[in-house]
PDB file of N, CA, C and O in Angstrom, chain B, residues numbered from 101:
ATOM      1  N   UNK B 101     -71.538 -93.885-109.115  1.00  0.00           N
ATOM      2  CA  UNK B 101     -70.426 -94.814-109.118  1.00  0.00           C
ATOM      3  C   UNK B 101     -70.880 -96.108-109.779  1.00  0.00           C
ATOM      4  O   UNK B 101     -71.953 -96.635-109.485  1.00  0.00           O
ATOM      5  N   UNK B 102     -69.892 -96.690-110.832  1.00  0.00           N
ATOM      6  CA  UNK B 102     -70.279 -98.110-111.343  1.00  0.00           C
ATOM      7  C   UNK B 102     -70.013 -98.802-110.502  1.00  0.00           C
ATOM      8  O   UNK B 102     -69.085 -98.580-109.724  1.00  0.00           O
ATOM      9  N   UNK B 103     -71.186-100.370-110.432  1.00  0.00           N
ATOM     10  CA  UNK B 103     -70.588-101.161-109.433  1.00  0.00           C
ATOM     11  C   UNK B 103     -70.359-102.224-110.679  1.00  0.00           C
ATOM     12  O   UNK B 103     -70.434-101.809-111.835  1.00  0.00           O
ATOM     13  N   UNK B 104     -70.065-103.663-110.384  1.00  0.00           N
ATOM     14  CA  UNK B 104     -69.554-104.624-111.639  1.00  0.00           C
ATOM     15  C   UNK B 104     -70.877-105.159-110.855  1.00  0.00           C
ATOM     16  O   UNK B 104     -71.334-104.919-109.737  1.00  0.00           O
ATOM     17  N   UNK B 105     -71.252-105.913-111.835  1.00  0.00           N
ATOM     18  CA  UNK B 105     -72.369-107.375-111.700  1.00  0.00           C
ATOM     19  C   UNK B 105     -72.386-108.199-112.339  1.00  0.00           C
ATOM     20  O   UNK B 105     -72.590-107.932-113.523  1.00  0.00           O
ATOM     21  N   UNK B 106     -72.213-109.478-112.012  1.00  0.00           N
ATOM     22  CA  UNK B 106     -72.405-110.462-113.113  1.00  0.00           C
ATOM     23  C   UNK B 106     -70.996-110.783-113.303  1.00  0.00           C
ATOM     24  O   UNK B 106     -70.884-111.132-114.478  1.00  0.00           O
ATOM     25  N   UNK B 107     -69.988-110.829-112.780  1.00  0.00           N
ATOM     26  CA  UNK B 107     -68.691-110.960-113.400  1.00  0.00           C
ATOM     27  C   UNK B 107     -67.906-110.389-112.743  1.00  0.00           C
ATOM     28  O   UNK B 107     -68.299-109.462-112.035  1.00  0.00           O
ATOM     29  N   UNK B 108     -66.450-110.781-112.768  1.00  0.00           N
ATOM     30  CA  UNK B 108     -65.374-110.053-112.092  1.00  0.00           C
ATOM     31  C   UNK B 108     -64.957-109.053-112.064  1.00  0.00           C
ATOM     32  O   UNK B 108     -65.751-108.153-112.339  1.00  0.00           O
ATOM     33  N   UNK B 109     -63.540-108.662-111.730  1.00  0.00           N
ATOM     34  CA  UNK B 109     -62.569-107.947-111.904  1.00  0.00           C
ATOM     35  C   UNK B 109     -61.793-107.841-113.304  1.00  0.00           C
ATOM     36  O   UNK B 109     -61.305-106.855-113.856  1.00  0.00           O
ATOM     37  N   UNK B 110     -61.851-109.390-113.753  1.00  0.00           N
ATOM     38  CA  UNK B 110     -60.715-109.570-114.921  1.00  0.00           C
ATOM     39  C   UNK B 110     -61.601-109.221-116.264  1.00  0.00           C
ATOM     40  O   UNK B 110     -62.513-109.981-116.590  1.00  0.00           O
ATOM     41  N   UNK B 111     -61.366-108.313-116.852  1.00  0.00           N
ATOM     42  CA  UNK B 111     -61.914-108.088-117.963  1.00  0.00           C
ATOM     43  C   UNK B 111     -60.877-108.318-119.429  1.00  0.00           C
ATOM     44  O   UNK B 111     -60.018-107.476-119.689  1.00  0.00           O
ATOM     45  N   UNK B 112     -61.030-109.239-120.096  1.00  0.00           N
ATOM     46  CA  UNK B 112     -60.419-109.619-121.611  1.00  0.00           C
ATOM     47  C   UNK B 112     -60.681-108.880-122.823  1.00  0.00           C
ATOM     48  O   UNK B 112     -61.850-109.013-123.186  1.00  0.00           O
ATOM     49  N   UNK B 113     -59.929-108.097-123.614  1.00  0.00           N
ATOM     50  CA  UNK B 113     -60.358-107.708-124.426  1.00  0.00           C
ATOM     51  C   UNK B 113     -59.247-107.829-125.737  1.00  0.00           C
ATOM     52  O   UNK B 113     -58.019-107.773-125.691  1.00  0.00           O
ATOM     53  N   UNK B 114     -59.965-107.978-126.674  1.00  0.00           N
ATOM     54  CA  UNK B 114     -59.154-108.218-128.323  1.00  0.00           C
ATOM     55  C   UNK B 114     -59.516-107.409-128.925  1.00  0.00           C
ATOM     56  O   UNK B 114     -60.637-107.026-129.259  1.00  0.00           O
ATOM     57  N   UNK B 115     -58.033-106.930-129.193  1.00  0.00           N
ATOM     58  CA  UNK B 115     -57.771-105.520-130.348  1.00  0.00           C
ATOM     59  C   UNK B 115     -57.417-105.950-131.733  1.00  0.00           C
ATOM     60  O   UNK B 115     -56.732-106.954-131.928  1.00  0.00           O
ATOM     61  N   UNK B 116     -58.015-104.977-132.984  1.00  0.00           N
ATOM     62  CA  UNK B 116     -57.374-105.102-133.890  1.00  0.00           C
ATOM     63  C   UNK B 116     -55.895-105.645-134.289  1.00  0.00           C
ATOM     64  O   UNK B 116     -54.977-105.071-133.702  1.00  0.00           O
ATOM     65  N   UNK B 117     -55.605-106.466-135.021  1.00  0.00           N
ATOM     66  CA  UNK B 117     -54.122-106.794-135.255  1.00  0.00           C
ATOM     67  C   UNK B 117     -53.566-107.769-134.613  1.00  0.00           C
ATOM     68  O   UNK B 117     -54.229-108.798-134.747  1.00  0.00           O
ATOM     69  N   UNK B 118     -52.465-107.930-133.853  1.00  0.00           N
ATOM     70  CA  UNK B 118     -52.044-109.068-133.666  1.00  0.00           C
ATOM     71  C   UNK B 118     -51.279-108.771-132.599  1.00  0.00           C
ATOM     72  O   UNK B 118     -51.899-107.832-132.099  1.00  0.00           O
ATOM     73  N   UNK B 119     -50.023-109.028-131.707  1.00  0.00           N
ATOM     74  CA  UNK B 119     -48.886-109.220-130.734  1.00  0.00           C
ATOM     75  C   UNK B 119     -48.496-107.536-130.582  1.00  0.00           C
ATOM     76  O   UNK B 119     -48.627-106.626-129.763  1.00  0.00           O
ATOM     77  N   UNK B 120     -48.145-107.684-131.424  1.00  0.00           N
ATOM     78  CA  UNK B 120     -47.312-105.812-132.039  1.00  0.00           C
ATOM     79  C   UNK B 120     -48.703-104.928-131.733  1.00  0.00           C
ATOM     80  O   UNK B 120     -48.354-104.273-130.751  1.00  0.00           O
ATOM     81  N   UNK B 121     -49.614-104.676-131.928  1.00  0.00           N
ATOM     82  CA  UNK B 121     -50.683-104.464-131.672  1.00  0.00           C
ATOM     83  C   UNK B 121     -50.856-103.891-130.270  1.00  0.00           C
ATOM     84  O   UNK B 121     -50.700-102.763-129.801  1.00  0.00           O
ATOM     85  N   UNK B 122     -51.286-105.234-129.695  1.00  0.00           N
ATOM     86  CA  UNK B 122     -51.716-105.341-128.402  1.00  0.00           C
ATOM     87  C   UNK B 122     -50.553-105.078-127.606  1.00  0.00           C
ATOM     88  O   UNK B 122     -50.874-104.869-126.436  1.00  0.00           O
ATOM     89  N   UNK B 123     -49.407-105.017-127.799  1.00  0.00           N
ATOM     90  CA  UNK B 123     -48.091-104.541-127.252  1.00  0.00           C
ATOM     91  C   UNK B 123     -48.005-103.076-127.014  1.00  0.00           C
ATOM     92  O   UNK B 123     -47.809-102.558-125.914  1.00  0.00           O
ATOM     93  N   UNK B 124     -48.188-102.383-128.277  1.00  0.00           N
ATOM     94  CA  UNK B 124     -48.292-100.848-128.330  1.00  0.00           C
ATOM     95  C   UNK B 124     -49.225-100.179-127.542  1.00  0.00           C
ATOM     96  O   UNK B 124     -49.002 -99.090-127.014  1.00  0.00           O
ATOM     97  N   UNK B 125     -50.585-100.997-127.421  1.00  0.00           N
ATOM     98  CA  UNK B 125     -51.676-100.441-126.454  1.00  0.00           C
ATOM     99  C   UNK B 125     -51.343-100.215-124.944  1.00  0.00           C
ATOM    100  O   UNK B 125     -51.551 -99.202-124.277  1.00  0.00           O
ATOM    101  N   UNK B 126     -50.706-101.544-124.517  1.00  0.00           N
ATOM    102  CA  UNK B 126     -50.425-101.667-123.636  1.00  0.00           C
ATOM    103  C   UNK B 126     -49.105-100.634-123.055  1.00  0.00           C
ATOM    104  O   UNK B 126     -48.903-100.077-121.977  1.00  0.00           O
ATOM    105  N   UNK B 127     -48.500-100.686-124.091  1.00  0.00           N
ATOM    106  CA  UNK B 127     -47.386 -99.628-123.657  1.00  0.00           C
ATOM    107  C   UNK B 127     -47.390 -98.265-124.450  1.00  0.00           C
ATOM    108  O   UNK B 127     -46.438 -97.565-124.794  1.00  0.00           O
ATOM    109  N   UNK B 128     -49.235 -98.036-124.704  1.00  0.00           N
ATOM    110  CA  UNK B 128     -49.305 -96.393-124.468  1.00  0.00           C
ATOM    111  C   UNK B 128     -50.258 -96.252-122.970  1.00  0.00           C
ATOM    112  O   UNK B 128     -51.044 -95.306-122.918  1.00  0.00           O
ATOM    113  N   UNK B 129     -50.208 -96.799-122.283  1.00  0.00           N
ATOM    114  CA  UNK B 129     -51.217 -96.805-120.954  1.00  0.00           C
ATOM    115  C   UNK B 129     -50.234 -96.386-119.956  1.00  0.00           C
ATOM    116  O   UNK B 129     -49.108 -96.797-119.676  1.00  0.00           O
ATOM    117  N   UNK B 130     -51.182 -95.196-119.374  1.00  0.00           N
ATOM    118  CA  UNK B 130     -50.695 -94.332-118.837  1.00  0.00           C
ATOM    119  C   UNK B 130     -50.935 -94.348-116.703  1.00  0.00           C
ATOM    120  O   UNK B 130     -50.227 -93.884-115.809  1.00  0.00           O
ATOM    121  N   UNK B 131     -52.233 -95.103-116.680  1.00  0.00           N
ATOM    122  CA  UNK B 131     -52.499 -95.344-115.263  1.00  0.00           C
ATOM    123  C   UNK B 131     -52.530 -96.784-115.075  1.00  0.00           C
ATOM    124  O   UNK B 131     -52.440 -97.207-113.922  1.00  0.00           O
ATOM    125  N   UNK B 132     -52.682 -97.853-116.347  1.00  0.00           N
ATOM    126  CA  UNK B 132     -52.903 -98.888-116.217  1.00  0.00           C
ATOM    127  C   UNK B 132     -51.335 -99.730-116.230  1.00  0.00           C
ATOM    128  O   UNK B 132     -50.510 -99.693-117.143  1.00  0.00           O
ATOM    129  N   UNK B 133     -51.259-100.265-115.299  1.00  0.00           N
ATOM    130  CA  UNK B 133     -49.879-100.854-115.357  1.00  0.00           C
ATOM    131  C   UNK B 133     -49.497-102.187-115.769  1.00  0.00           C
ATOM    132  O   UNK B 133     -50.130-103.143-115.322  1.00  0.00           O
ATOM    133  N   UNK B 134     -48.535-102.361-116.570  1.00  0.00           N
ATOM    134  CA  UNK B 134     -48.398-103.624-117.189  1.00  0.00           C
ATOM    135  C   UNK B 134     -47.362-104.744-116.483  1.00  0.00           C
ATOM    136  O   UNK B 134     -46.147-104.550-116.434  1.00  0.00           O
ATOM    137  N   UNK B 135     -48.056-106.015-115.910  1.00  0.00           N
ATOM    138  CA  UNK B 135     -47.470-106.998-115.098  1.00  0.00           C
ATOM    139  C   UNK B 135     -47.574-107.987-115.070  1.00  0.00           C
ATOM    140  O   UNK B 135     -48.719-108.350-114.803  1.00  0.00           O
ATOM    141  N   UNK B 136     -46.589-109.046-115.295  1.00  0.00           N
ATOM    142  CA  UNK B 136     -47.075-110.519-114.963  1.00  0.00           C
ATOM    143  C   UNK B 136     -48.232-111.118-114.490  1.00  0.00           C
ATOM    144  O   UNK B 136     -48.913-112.037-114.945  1.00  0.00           O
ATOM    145  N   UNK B 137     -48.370-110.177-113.122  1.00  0.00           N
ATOM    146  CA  UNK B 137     -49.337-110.782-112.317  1.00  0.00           C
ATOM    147  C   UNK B 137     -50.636-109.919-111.868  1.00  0.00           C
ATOM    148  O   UNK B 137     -50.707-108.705-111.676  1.00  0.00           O
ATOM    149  N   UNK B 138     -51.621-110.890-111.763  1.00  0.00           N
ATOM    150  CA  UNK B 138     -52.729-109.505-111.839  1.00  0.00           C
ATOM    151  C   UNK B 138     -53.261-109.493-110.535  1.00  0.00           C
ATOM    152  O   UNK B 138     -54.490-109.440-110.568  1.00  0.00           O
ATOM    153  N   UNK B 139     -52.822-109.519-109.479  1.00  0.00           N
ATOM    154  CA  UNK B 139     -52.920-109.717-108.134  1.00  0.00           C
ATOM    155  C   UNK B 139     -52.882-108.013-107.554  1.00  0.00           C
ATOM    156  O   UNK B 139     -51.726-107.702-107.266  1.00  0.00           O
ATOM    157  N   UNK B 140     -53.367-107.465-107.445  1.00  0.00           N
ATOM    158  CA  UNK B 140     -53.092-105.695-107.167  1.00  0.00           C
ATOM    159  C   UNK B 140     -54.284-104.603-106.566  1.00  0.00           C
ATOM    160  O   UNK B 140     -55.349-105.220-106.563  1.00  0.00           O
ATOM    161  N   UNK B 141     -54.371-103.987-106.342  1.00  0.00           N
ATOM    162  CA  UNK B 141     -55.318-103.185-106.144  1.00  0.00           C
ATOM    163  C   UNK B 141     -55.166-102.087-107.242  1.00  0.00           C
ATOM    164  O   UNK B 141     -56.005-101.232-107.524  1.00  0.00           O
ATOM    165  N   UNK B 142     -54.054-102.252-107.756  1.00  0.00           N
ATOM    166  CA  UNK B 142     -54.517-100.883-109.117  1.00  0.00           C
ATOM    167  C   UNK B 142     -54.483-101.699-110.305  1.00  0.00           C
ATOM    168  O   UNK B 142     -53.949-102.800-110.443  1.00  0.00           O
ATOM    169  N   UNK B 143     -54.977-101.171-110.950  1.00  0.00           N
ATOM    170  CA  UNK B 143     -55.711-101.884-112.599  1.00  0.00           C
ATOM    171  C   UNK B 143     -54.121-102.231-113.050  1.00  0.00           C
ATOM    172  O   UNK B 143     -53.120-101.515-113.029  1.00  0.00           O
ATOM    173  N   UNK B 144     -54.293-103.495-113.425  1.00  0.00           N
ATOM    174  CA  UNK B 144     -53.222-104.319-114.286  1.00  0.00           C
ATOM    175  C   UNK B 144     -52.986-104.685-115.343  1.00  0.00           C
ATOM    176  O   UNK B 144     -54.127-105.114-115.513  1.00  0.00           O
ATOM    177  N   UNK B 145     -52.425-104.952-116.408  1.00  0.00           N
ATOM    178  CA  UNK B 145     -53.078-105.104-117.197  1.00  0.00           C
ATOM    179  C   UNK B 145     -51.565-106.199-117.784  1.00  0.00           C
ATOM    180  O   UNK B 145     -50.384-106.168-117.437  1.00  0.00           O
ATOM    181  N   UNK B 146     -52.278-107.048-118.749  1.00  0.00           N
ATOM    182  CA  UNK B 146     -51.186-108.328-119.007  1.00  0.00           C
ATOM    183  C   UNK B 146     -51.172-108.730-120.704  1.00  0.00           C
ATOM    184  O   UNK B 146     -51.990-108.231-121.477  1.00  0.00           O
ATOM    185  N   UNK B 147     -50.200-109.627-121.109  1.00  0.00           N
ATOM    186  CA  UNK B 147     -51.041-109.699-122.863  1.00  0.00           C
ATOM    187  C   UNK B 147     -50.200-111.231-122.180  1.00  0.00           C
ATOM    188  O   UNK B 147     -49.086-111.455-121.705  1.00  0.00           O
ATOM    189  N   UNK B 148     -51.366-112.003-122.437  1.00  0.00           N
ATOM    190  CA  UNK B 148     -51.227-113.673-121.863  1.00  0.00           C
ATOM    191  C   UNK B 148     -50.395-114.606-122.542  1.00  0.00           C
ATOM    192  O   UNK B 148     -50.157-115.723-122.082  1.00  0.00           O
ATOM    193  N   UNK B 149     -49.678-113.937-124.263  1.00  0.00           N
ATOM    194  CA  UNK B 149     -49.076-115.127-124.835  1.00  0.00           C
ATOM    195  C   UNK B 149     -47.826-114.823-124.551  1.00  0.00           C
ATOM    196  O   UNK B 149     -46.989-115.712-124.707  1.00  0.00           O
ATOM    197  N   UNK B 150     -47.460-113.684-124.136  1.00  0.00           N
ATOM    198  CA  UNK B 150     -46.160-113.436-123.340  1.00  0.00           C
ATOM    199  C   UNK B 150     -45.621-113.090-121.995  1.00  0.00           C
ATOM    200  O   UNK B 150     -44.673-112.449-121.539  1.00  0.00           O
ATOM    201  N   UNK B 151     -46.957-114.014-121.410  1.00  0.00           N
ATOM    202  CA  UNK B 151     -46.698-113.586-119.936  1.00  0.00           C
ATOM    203  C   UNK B 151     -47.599-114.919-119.392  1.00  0.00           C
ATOM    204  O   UNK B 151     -46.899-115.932-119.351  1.00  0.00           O
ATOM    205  N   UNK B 152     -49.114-115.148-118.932  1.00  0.00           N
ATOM    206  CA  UNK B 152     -49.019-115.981-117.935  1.00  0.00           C
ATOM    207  C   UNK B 152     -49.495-117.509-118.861  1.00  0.00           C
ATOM    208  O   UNK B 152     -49.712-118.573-118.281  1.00  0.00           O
ATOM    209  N   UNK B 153     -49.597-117.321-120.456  1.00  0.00           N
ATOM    210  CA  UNK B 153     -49.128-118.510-121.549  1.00  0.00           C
ATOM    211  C   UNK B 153     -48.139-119.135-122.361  1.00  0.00           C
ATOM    212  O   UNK B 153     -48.193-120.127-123.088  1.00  0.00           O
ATOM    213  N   UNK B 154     -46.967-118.119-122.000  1.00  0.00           N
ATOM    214  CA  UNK B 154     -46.049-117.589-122.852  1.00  0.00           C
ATOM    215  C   UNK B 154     -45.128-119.345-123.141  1.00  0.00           C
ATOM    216  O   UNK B 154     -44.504-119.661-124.154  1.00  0.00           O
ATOM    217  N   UNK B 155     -45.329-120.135-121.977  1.00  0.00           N
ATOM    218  CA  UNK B 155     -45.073-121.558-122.192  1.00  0.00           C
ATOM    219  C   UNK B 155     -45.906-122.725-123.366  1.00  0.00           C
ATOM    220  O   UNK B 155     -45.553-123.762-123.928  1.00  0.00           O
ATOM    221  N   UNK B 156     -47.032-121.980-123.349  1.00  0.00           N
ATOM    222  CA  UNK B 156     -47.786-123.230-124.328  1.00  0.00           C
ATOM    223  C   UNK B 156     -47.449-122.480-125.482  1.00  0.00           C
ATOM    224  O   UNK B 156     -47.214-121.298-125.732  1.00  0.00           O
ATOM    225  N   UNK B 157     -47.533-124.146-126.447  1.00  0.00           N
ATOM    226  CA  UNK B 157     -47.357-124.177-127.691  1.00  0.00           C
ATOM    227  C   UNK B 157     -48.358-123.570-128.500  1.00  0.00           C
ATOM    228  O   UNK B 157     -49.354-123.232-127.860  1.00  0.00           O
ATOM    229  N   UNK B 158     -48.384-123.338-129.699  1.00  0.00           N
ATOM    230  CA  UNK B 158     -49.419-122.627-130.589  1.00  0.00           C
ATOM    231  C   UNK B 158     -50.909-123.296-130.262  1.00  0.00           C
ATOM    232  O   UNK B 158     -51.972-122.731-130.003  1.00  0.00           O
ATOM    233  N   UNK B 159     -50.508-125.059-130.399  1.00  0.00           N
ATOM    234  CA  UNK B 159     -51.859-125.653-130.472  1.00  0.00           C
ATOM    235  C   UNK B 159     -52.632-125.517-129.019  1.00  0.00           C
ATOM    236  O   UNK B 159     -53.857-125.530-128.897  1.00  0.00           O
ATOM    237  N   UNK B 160     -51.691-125.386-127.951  1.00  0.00           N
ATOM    238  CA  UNK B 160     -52.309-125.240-126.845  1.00  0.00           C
ATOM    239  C   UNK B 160     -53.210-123.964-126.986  1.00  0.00           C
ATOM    240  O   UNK B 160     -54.438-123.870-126.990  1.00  0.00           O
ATOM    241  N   UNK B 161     -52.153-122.932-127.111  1.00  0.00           N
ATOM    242  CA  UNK B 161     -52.955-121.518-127.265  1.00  0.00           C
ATOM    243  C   UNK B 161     -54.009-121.210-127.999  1.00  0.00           C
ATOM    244  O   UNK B 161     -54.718-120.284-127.608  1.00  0.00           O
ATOM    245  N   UNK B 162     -54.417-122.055-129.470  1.00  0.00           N
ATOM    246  CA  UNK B 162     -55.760-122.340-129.753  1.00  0.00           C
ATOM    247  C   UNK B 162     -56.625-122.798-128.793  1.00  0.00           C
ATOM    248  O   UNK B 162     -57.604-122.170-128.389  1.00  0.00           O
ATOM    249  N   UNK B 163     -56.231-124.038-128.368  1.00  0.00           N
ATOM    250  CA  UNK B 163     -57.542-124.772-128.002  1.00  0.00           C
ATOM    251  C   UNK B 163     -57.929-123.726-126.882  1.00  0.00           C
ATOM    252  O   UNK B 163     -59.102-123.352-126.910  1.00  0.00           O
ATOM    253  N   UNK B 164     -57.041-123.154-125.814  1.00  0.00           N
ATOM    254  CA  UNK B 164     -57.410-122.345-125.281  1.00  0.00           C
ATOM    255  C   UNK B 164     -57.867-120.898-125.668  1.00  0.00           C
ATOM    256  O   UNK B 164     -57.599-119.835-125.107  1.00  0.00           O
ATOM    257  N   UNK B 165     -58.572-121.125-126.692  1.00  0.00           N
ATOM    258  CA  UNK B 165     -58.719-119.708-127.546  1.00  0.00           C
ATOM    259  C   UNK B 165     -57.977-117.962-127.066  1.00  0.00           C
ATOM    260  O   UNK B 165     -58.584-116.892-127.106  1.00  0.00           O
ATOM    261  N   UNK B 166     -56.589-118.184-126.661  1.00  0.00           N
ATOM    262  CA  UNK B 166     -55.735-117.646-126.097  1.00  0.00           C
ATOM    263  C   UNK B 166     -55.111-116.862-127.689  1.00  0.00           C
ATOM    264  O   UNK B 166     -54.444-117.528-128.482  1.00  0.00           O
ATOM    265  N   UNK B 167     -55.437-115.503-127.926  1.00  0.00           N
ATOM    266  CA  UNK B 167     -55.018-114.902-129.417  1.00  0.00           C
ATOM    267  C   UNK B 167     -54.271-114.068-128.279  1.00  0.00           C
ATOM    268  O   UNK B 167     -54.406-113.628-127.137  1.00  0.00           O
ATOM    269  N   UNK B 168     -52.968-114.182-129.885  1.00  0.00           N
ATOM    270  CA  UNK B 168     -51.858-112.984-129.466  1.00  0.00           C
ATOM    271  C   UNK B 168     -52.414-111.701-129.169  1.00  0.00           C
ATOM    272  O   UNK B 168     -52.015-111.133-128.152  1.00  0.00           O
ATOM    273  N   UNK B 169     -53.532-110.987-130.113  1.00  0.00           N
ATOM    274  CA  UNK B 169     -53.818-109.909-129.913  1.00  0.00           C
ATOM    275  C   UNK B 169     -54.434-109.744-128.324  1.00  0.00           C
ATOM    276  O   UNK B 169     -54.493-108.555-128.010  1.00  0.00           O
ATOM    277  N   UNK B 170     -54.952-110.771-127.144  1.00  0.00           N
ATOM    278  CA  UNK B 170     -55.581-110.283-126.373  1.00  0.00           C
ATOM    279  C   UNK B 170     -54.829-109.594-125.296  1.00  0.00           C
ATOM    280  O   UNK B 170     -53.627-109.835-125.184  1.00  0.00           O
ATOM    281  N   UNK B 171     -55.426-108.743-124.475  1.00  0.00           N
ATOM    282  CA  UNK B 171     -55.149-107.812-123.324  1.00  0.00           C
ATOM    283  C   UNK B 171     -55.771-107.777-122.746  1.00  0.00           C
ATOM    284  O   UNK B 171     -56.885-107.324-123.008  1.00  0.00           O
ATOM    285  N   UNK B 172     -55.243-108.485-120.980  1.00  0.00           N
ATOM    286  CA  UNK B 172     -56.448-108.654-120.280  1.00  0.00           C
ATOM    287  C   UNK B 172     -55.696-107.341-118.902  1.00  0.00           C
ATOM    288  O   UNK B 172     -54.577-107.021-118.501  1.00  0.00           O
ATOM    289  N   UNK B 173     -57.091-106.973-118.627  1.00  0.00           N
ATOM    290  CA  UNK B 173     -57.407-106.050-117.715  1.00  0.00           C
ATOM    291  C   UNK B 173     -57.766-107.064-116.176  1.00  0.00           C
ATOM    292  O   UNK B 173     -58.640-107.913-115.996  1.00  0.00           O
ATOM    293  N   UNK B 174     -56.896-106.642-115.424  1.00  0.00           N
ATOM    294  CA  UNK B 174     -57.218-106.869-113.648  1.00  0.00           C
ATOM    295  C   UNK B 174     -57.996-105.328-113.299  1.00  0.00           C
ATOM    296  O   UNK B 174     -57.219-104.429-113.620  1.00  0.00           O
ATOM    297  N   UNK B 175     -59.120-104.856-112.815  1.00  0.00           N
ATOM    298  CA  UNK B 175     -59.192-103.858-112.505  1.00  0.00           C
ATOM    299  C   UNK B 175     -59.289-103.519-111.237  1.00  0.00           C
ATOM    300  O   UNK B 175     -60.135-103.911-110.434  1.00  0.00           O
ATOM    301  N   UNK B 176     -58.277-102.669-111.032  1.00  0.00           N
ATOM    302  CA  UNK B 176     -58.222-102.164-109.857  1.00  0.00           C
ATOM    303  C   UNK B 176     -59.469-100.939-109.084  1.00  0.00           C
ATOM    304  O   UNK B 176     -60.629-100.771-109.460  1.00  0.00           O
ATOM    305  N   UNK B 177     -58.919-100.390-108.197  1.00  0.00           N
ATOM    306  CA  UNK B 177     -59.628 -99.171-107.382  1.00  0.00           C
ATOM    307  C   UNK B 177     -60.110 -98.310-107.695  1.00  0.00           C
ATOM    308  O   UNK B 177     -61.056 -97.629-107.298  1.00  0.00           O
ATOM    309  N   UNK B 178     -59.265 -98.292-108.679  1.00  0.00           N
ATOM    310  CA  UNK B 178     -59.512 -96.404-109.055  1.00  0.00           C
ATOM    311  C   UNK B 178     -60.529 -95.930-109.957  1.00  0.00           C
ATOM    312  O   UNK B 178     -61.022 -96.759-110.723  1.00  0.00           O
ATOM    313  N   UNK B 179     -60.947 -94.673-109.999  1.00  0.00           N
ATOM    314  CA  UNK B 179     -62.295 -94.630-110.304  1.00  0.00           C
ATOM    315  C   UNK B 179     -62.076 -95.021-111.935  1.00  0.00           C
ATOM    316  O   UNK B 179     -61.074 -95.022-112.651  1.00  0.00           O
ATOM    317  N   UNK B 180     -63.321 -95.314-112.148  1.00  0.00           N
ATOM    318  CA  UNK B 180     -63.616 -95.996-113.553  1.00  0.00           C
ATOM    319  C   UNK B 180     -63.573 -95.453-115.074  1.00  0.00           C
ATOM    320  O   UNK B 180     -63.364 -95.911-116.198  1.00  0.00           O
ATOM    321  N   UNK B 181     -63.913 -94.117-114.424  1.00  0.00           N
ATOM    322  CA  UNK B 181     -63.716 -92.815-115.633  1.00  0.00           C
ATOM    323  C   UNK B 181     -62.383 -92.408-115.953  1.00  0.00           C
ATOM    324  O   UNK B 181     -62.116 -91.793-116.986  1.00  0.00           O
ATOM    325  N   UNK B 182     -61.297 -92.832-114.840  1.00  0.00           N
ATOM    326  CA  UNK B 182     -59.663 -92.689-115.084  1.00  0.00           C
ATOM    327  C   UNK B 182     -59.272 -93.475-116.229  1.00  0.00           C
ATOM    328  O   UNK B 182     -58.731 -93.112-117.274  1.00  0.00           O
ATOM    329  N   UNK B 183     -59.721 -94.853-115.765  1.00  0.00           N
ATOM    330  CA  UNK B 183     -59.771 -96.118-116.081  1.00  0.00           C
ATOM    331  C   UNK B 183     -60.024 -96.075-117.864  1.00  0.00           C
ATOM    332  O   UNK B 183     -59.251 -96.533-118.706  1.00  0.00           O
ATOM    333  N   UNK B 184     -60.979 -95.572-118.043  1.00  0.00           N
ATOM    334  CA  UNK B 184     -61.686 -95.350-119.112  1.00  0.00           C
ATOM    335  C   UNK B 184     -60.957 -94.698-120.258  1.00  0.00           C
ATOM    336  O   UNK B 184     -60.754 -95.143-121.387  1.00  0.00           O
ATOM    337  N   UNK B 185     -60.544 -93.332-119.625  1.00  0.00           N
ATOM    338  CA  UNK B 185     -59.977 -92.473-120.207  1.00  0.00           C
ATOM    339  C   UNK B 185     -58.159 -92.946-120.843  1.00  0.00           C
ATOM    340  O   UNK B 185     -57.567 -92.598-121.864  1.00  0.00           O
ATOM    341  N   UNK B 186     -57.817 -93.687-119.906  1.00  0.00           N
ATOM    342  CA  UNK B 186     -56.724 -93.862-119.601  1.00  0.00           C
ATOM    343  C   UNK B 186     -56.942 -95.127-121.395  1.00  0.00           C
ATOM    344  O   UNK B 186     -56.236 -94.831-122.358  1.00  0.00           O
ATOM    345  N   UNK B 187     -57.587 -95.936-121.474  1.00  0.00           N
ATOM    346  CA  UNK B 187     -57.384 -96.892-122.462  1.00  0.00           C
ATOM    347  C   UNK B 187     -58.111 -96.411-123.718  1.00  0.00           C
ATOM    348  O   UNK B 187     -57.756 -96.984-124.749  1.00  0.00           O
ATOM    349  N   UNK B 188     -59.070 -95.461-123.844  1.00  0.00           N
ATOM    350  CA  UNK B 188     -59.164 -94.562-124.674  1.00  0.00           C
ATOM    351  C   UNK B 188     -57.960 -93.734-125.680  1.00  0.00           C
ATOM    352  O   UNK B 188     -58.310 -92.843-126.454  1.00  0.00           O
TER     353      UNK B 188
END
C-alpha cells in the first residue's frame, strides 16, 4: 500500500493545452469526481479558473501562477491503483 509523505492530499497537475484541455480530462474521469469543493473522502477533482478562482482577474491568476490548463486532485480513499488507472 502507498502511504503519501512529505505532502498532502491535494495534488496539482498541468496538462498539455489550455481550459478545453483540462476540461475534457476531467470529464473523461471515470472514479474521480468533479466538484467545487474538495472536502470528501473520495478523490475530487477541480480545474481552479472555473471554480475556486473563477472570480480573479487574469492578472490575479498570474501572479498566483493559477494556469487555465491546471487540474487539481483532492485524493480520496480509494485505493491508488484505481486512482491511477482511472486518470490514465
Amino acid at each position: 500500500m502507498y502511504v503519501f509523505k512529505g505532502f498532502g492530499g491535494i495534488v496539482t497537475i498541468v496538462i498539455k493545452g489550455g481550459k478545453k484541455e483540462a476540461m475534457k480530462v476531467v470529464d473523461n474521469l471515470e472514479l474521480c469526481l468533479s466538484a467545487p469543493s474538495l472536502g470528501g473522502v473520495e478523490t475530487l477533482v477541480s480545474i481552479p479558473v472555473i471554480s475556486s478562482h473563477a472570480w480573479q482577474t487574469p492578472e490575479e491568476l498570474e501572479q498566483a501562477k493559477i494556469l487555465p490548463q491546471m487540474i487539481r486532485f483532492s485524493v480520496g480513499l480509494e485505493d491508488p491503483q484505481d486512482i491511477i488507472r482511472d486518470v490514465d
